[in-house]
ZAROTOR-463467 format. One record per residue: residue number from 0; residue in one letter; x, y, z of N, C-alpha, C, O in turn. Coordinates in Angstrom, 3 decimals. Example, Ala and Ser with C-alpha at 12.3 -4.5 7.8 and 13.67 -1.06 7.14 Angstrom:
# ZAROTOR-463467
ATOM|resi|resn|n.X|n.Y|n.Z|ca.X|ca.Y|ca.Z|c.X|c.Y|c.Z|o.X|o.Y|o.Z
ATOM|0|a|13.190|-5.690|7.800|12.300|-4.500|7.800|13.200|-3.300|7.800|14.236|-3.319|8.465
ATOM|1|s|12.850|-2.250|7.080|13.670|-1.060|7.140|12.900|0.030|7.870|13.409|1.138|8.039
//
This chain:
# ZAROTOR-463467
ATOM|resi|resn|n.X|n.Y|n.Z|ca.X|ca.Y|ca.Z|c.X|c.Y|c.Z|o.X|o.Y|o.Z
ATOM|0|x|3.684|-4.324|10.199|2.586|-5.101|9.671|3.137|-5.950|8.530|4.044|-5.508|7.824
ATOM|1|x|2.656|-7.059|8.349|2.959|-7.970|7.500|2.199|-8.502|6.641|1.133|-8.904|7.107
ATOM|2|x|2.367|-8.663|5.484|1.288|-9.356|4.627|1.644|-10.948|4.388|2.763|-11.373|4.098
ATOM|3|x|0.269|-11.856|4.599|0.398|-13.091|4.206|-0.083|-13.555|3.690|-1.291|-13.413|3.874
ATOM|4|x|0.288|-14.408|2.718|-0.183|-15.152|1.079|-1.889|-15.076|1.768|-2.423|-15.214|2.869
ATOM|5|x|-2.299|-14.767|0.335|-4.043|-14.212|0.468|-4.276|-13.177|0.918|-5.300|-12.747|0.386
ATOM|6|x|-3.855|-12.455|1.684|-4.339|-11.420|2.128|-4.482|-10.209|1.665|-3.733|-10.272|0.690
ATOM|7|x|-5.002|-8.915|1.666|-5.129|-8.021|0.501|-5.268|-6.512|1.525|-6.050|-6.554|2.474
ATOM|8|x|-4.642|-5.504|1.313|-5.095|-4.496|2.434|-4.778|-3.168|1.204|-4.277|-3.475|0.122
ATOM|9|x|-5.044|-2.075|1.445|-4.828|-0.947|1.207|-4.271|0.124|1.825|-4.641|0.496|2.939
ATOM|10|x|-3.363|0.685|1.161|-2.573|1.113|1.835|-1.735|2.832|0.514|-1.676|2.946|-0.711
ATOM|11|x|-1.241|3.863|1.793|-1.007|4.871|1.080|0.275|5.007|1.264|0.640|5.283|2.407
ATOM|12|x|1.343|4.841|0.141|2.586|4.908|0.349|3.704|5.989|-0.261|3.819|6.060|-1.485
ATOM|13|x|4.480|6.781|0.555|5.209|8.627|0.018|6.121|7.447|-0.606|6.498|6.364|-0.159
ATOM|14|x|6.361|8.288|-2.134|7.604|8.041|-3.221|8.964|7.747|-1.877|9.284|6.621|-1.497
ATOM|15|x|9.399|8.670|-1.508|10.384|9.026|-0.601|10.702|7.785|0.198|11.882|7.478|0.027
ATOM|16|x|10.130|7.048|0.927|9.415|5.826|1.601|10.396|4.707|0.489|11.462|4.113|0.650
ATOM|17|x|9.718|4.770|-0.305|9.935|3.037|-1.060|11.292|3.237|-2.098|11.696|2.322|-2.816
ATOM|18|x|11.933|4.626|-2.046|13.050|4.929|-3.532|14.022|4.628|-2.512|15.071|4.136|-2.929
ATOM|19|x|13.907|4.827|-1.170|15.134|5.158|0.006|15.609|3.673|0.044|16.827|3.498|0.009
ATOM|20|x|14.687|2.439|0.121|15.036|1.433|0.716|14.998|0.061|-0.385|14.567|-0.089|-1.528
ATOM|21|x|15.657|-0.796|0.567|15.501|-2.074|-0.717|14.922|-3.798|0.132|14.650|-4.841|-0.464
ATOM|22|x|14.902|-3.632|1.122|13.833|-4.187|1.901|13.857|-4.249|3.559|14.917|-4.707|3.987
ATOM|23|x|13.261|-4.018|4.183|13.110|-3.574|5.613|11.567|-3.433|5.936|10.664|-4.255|5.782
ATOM|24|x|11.544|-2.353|6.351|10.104|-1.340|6.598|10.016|0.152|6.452|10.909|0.908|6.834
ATOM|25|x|8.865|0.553|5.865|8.200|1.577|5.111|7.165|2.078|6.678|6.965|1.395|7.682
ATOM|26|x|6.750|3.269|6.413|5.475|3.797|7.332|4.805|3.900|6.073|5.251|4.355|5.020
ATOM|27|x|3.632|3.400|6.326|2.134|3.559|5.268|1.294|4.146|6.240|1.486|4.205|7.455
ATOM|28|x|0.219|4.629|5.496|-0.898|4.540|5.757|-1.991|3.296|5.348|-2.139|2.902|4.192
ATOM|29|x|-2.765|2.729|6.587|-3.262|1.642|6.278|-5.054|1.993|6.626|-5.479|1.954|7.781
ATOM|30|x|-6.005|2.343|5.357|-7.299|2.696|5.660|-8.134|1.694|6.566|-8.694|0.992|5.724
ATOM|31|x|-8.428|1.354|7.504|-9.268|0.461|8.317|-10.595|1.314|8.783|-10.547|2.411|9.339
ATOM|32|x|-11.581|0.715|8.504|-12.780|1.061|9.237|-13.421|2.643|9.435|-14.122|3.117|10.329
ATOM|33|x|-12.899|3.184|8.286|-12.964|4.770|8.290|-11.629|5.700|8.991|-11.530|6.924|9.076
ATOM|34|x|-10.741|4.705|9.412|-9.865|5.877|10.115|-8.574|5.052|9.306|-8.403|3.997|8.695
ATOM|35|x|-7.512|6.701|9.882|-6.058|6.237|8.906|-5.106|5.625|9.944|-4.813|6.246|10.966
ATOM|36|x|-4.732|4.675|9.735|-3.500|4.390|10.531|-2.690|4.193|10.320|-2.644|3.228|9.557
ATOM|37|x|-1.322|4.787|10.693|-0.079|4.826|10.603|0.684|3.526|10.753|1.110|3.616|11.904
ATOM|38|x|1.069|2.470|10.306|1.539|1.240|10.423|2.882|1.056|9.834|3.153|1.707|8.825
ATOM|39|x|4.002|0.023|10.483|5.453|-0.146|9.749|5.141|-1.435|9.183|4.847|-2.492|9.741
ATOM|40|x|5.293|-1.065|7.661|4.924|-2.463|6.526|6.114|-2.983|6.301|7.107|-2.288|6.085
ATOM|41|x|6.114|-4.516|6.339|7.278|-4.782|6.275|6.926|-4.781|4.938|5.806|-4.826|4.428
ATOM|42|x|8.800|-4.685|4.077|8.873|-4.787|2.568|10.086|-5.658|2.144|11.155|-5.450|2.716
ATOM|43|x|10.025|-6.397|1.406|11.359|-6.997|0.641|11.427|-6.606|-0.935|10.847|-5.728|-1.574
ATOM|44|x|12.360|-7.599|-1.308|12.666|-6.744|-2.439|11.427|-6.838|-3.415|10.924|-5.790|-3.820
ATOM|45|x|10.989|-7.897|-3.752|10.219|-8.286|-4.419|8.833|-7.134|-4.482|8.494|-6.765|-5.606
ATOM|46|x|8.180|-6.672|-3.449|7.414|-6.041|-2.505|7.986|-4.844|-3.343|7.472|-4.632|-4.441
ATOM|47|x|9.057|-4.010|-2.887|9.404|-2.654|-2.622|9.460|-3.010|-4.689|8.833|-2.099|-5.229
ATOM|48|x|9.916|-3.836|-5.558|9.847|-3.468|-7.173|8.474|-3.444|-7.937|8.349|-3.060|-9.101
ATOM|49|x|7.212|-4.015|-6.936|6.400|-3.721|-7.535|5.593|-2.650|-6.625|4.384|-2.555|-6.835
ATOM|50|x|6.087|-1.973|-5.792|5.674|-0.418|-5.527|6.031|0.539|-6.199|5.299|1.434|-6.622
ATOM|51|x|7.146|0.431|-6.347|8.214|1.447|-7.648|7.340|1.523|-8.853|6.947|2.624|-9.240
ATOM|52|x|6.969|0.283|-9.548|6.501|0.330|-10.623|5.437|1.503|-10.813|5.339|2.209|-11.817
ATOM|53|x|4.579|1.583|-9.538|3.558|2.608|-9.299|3.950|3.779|-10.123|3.548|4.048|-11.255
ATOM|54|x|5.067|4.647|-9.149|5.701|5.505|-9.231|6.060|5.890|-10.816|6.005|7.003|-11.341
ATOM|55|x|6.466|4.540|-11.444|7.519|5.142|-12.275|7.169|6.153|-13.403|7.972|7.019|-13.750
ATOM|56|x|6.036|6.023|-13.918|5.960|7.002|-15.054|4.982|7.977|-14.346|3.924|8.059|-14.970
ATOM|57|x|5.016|8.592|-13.444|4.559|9.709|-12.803|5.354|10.966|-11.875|6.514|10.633|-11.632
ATOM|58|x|5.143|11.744|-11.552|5.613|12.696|-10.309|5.111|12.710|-9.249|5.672|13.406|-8.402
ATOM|59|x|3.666|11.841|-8.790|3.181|11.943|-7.389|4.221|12.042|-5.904|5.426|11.793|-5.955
ATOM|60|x|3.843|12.257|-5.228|4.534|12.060|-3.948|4.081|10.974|-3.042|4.855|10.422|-2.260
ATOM|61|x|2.607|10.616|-3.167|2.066|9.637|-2.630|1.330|9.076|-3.554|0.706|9.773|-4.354
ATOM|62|x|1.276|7.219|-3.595|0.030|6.455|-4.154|-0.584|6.007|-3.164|-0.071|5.861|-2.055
ATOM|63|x|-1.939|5.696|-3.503|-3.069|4.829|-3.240|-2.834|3.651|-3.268|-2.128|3.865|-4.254
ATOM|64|x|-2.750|2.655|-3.140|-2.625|0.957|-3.729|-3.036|-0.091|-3.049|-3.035|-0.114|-1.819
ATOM|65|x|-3.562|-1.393|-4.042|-4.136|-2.168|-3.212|-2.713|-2.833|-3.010|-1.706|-2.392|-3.563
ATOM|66|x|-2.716|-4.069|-2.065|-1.411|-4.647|-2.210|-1.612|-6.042|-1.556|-2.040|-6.136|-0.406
ATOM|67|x|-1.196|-7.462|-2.551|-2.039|-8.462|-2.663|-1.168|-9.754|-2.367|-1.064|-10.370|-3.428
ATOM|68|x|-0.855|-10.061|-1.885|0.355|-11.109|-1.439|-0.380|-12.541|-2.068|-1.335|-13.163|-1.603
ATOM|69|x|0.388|-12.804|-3.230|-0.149|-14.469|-4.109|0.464|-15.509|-3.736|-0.120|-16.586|-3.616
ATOM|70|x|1.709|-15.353|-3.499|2.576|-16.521|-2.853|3.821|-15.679|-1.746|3.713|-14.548|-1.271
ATOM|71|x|4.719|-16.445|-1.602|5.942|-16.417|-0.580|6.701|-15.298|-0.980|7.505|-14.766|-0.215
ATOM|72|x|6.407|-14.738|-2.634|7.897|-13.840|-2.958|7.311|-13.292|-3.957|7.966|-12.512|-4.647
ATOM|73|x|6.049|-13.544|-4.251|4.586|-12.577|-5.218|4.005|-11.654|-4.822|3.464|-11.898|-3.744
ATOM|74|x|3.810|-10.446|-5.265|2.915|-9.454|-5.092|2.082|-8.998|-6.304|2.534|-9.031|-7.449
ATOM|75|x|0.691|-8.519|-5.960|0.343|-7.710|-6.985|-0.146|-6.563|-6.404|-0.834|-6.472|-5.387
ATOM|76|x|0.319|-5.577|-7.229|0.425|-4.359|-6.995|-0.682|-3.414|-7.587|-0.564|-3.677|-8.784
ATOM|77|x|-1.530|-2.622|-7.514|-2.383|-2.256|-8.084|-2.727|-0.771|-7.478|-2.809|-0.758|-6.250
ATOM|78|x|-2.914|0.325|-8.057|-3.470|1.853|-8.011|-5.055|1.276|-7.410|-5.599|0.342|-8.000
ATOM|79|x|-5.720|1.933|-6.186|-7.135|2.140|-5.640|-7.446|2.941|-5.326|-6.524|3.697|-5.022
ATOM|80|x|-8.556|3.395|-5.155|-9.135|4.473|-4.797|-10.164|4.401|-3.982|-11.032|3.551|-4.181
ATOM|81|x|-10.250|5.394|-2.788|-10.842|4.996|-1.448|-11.486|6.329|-1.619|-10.824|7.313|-1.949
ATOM|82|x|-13.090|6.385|-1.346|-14.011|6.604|-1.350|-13.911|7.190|0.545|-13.484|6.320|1.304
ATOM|83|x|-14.203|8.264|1.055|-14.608|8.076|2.333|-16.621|8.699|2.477|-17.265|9.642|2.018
ATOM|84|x|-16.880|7.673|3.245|-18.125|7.781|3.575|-18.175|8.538|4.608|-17.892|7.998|5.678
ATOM|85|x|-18.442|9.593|4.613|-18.241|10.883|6.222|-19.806|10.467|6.670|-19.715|10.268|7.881
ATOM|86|x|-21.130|10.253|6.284|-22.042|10.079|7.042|-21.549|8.654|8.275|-21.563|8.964|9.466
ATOM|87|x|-21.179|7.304|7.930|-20.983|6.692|8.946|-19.583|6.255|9.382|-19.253|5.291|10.073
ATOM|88|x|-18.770|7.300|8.749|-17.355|7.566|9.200|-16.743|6.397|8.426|-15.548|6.217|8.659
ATOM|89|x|-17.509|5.296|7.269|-16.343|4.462|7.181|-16.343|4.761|5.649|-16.954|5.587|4.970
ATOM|90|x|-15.148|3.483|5.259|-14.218|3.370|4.348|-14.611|2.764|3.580|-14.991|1.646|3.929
ATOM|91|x|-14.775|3.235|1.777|-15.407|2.027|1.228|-14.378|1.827|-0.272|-14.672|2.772|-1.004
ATOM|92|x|-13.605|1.187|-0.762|-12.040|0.813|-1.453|-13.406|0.620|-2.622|-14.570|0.402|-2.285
ATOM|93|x|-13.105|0.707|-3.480|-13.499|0.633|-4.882|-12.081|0.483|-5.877|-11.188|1.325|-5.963
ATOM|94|x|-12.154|-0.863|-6.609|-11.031|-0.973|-7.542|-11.576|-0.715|-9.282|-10.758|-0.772|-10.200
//
């Protein structure tokens, strides 16, 4: 999966995942429509230093994050938190 300038998705990414590599592809989790899906995100460098940043002053194993493509070689990176709605099975991202 790929992100393109404007576009904005959420996504759950293991420490392990983004420390291993320096740009390629990652497995995320990508929340859609109440269900989880397993997707290969592509990452470059730019991408994979502001995932790290997540990480850095913590011990988690996994973040939450929104992840926001501004231009060609921009990201913004941001901690979210996903809400699941079990009455109509869906997904509702609150930042």
């Amino acid at each position: 999966m790929k992100i393109d300038v404007g576009q904005r998705f959420d996504f759950e990414v293991d420490r392990e995942d983004i420390e291993e590599i320096e740009e390629g592809s990652i497995i995320a989790t990508w929340y859609h429509m109440g269900s989880p899906i397993y997707v290969e995100l592509m990452v470059n460098k730019s991408l994979v230093k502001e995932i790290r940043k997540i990480f850095k002053d913590n011990l988690r194993k996994t973040a939450l994050v929104s992840i926001t493509r501004v231009s060609k070689s921009r990201y913004v990176v941001e901690p979210t938190v996903v809400l699941v709605n079990k009455q109509g099975n869906g997904i509702t991202t609150v930042k």
